[in-house]
N, CA, C and O of each residue as an XYZ file, in Angstrom:
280
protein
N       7.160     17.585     -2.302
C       6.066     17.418     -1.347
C       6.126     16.014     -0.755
O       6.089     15.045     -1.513
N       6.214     15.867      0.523
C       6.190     14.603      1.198
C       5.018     13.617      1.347
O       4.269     13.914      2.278
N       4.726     12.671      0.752
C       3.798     12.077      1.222
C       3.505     11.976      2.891
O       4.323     11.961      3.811
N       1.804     11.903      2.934
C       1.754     12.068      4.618
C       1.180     10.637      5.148
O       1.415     10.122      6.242
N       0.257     10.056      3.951
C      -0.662      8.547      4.825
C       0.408      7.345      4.213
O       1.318      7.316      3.385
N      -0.087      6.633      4.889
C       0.762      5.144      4.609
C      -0.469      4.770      3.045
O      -0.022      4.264      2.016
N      -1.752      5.090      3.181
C      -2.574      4.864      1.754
C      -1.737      5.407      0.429
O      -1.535      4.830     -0.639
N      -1.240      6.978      0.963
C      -1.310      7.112     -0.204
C       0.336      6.878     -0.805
O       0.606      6.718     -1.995
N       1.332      6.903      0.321
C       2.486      6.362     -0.221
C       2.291      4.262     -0.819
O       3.165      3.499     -1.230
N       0.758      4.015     -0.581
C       0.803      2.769     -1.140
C       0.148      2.937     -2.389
O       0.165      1.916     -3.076
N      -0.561      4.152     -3.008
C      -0.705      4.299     -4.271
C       0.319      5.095     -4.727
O       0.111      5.149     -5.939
N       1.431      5.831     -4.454
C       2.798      5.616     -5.246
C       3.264      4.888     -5.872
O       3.560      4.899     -7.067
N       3.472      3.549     -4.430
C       3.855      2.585     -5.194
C       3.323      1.871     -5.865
O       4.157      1.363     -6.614
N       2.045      1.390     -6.111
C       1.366      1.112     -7.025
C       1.099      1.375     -8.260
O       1.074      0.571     -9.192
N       0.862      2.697     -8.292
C       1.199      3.834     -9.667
C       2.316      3.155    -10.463
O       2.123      2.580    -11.534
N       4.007      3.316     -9.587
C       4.964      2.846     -9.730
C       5.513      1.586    -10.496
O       6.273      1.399    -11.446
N       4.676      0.710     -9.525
C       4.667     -0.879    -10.194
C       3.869     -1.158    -11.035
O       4.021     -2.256    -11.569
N       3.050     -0.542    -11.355
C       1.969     -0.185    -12.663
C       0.756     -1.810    -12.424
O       0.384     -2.629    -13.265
N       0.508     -1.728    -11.184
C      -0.790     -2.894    -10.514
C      -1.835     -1.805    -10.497
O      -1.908     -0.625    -10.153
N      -2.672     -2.809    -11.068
C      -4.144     -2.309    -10.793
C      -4.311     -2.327     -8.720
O      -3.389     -2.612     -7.955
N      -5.697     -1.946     -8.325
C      -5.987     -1.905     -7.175
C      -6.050     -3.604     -6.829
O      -5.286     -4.169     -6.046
N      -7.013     -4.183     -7.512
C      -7.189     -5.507     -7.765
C      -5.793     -6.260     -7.942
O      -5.672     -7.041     -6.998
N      -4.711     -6.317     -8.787
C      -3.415     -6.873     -8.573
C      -2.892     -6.999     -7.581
O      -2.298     -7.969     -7.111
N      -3.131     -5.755     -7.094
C      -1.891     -5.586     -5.618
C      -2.607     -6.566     -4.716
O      -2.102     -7.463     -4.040
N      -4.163     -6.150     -4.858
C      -5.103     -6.716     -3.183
C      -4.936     -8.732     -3.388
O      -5.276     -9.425     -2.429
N      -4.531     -9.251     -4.377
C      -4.090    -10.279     -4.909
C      -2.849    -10.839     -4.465
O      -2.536    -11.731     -3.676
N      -2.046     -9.797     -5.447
C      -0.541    -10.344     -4.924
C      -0.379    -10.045     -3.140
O       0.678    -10.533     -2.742
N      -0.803     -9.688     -2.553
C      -0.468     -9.251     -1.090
C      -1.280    -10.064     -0.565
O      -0.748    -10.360      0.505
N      -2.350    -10.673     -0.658
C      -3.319    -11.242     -0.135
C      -3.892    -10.918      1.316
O      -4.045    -11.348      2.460
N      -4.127     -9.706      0.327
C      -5.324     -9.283      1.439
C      -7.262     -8.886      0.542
O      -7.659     -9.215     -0.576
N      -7.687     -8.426      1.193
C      -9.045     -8.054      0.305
C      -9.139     -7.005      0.062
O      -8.879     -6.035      0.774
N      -9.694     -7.058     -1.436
C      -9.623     -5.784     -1.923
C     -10.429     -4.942     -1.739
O     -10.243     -3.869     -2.312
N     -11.703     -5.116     -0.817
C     -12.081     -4.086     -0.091
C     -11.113     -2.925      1.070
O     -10.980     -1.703      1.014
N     -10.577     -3.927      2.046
C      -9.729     -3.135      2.398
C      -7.950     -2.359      2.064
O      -7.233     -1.650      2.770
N      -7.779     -2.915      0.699
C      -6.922     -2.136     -0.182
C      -7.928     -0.837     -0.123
O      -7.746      0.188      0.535
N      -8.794     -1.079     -0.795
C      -9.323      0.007     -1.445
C      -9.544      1.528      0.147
O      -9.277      2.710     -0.067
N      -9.984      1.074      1.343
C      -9.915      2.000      2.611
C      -9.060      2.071      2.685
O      -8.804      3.238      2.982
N      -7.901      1.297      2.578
C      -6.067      1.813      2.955
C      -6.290      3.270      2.431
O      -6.597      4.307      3.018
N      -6.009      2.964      1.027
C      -5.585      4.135     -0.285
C      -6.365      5.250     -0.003
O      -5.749      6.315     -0.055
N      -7.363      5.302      0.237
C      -8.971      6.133      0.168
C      -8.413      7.251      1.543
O      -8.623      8.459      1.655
N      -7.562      6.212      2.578
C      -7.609      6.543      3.648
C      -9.357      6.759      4.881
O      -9.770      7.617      5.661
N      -9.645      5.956      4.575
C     -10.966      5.143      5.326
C     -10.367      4.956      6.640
O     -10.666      5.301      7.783
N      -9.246      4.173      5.998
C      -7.861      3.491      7.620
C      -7.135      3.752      7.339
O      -6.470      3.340      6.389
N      -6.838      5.033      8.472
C      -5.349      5.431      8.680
C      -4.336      4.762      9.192
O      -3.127      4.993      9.172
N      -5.062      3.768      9.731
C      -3.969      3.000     10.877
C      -3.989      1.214     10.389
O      -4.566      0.366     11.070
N      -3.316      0.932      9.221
C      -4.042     -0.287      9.176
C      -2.824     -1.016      9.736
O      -1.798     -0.419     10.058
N      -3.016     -2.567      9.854
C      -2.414     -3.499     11.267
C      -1.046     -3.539     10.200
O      -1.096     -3.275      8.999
N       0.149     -3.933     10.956
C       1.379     -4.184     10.820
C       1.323     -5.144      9.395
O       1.701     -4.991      8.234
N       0.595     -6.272     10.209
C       0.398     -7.117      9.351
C       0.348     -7.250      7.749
O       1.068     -7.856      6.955
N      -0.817     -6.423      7.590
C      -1.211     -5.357      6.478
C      -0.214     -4.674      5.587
O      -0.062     -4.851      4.378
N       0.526     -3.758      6.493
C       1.387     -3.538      6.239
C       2.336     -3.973      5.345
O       2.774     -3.390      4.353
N       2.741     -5.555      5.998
C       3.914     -6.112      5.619
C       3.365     -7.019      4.499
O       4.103     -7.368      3.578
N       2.259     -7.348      4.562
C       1.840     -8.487      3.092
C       1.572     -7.120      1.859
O       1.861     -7.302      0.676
N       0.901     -5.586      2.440
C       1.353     -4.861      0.801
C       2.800     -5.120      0.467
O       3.073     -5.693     -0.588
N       3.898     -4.671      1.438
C       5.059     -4.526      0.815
C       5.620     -5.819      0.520
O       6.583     -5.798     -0.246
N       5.281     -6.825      0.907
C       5.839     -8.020     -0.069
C       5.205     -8.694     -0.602
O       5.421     -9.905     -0.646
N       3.798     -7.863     -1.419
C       3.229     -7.475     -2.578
C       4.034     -6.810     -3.437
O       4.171     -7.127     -4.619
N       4.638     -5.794     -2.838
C       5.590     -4.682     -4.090
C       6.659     -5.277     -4.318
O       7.568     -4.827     -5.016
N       6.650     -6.472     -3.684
C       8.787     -7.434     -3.419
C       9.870     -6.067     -2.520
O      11.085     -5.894     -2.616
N       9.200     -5.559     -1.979
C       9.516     -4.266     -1.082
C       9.992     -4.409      0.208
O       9.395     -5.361      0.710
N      10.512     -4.090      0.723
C      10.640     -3.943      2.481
C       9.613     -2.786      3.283
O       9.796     -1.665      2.806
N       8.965     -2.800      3.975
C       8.058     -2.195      4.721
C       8.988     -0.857      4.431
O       8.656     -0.095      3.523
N      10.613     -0.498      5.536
C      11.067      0.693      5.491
C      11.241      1.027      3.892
O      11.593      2.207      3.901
N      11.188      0.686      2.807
C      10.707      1.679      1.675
C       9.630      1.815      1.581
O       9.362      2.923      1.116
N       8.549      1.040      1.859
C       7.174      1.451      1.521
C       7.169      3.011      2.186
O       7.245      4.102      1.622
N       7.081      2.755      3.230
C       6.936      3.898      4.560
C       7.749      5.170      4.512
O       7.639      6.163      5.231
N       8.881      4.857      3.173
C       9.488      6.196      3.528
C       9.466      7.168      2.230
O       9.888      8.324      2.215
N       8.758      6.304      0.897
C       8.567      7.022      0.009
C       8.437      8.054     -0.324
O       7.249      8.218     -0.044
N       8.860      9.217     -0.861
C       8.152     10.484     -1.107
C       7.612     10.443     -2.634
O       7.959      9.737     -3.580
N       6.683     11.409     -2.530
C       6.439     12.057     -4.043
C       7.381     12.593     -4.730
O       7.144     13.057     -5.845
């Protein structure tokens, strides 16, 4: 089954890297309010930006975040 939101292929990887919600919204530095709407999918569309500070939160490149499957 393919993952479909960018949230929830970012709780894959999270799952994955075994970070709390709170770790990740830390190491990425962003707020963990809006970690928490990423994942939830609140925001489907969150900014590039965003984007790129989760995945080098995960020490990741955006194109793996984005292409993850289940």
């Amino acid at each position: 089954m393919k993952t479909k939101t960018i949230g929830a292929k970012i709780k894959v990887w999270r799952l994955k890297k075994q970070l709390t919600q709170d770790a990740l919204s830390k190491k990425a530095h962003i707020p963990y309010p809006t970690l928490i709407k990423i994942e939830s999918d609140v925001v489907q569309n969150p900014s590039i930006e965003t984007v790129v500070k989760i995945a080098h939160g995960f020490g990741i490149t955006v194109d793996e975040l984005i292409s993850v499957d289940e």
